[in-house]
C-alpha positions in Angstrom: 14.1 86.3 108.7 14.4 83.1 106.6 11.1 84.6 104.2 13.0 88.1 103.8 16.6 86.1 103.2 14.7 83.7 100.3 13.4 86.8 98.5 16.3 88.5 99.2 18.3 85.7 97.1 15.4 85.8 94.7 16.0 89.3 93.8 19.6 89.5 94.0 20.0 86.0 91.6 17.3 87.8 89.4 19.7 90.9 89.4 22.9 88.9 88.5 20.8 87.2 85.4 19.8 90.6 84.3 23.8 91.9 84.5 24.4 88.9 82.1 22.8 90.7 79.1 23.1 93.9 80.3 26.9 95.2 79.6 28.3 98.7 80.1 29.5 100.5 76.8 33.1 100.1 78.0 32.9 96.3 77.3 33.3 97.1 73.7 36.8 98.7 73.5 38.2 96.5 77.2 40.3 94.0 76.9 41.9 91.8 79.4 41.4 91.8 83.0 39.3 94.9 82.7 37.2 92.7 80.2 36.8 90.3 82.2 35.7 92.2 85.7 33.6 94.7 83.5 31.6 92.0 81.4 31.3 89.3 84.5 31.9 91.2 87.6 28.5 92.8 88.2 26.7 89.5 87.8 29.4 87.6 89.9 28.7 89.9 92.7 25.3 89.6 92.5 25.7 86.2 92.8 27.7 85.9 95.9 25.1 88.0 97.1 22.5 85.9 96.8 24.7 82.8 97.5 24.7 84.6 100.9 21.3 85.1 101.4 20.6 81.2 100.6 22.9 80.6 103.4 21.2 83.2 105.7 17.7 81.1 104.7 19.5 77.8 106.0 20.6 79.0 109.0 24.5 77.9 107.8 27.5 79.0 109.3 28.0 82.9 109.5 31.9 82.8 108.1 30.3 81.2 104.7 28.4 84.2 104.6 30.4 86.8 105.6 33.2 85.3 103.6 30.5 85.2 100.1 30.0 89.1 101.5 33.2 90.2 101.6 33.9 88.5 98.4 31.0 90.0 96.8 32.3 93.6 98.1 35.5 92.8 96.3 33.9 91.8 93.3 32.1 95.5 93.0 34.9 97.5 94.2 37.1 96.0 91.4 34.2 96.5 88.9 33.8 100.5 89.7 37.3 100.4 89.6 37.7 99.0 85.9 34.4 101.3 85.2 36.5 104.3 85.8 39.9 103.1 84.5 
């Protein structure tokens, strides 16, 4: 489990670097809030992510997880939603 949780964190932190350069088209006209979740929120999630997986791959404490999980979850459902708005 702790080999599949490293490269798990591997690919998601690769993931969030890749959503820092990579922008949807509605970045250009948002401003704001909507901005900020549509130009960060992606890679923030991503990052949680694999903040989780680290976590996983040291065995820490399951609510540090879960709570970097449900955060994350947050993080996308607010993205889609400024995607759409």
């Amino acid at each position: 489990m702790r080999i599949l949780a490293i490269g798990g964190a591997v690919v998601a932190f690769a993931l969030a670097a890749l959503w820092l350069v990579v922008a949807p088209g509605e970045v250009e006209t948002a401003t704001g809030v909507r901005y900020l979740v549509l130009r960060w929120g992606h890679s923030v999630c991503w990052v949680l992510i694999g903040g989780a997986a680290v976590v996983i791959a040291a065995d820490g404490p399951r609510a540090v997880r879960d709570i970097m999980l449900v955060a994350a979850g947050v993080c996308y459902a607010a993205f889609i939603l400024a995607l759409l708005a």
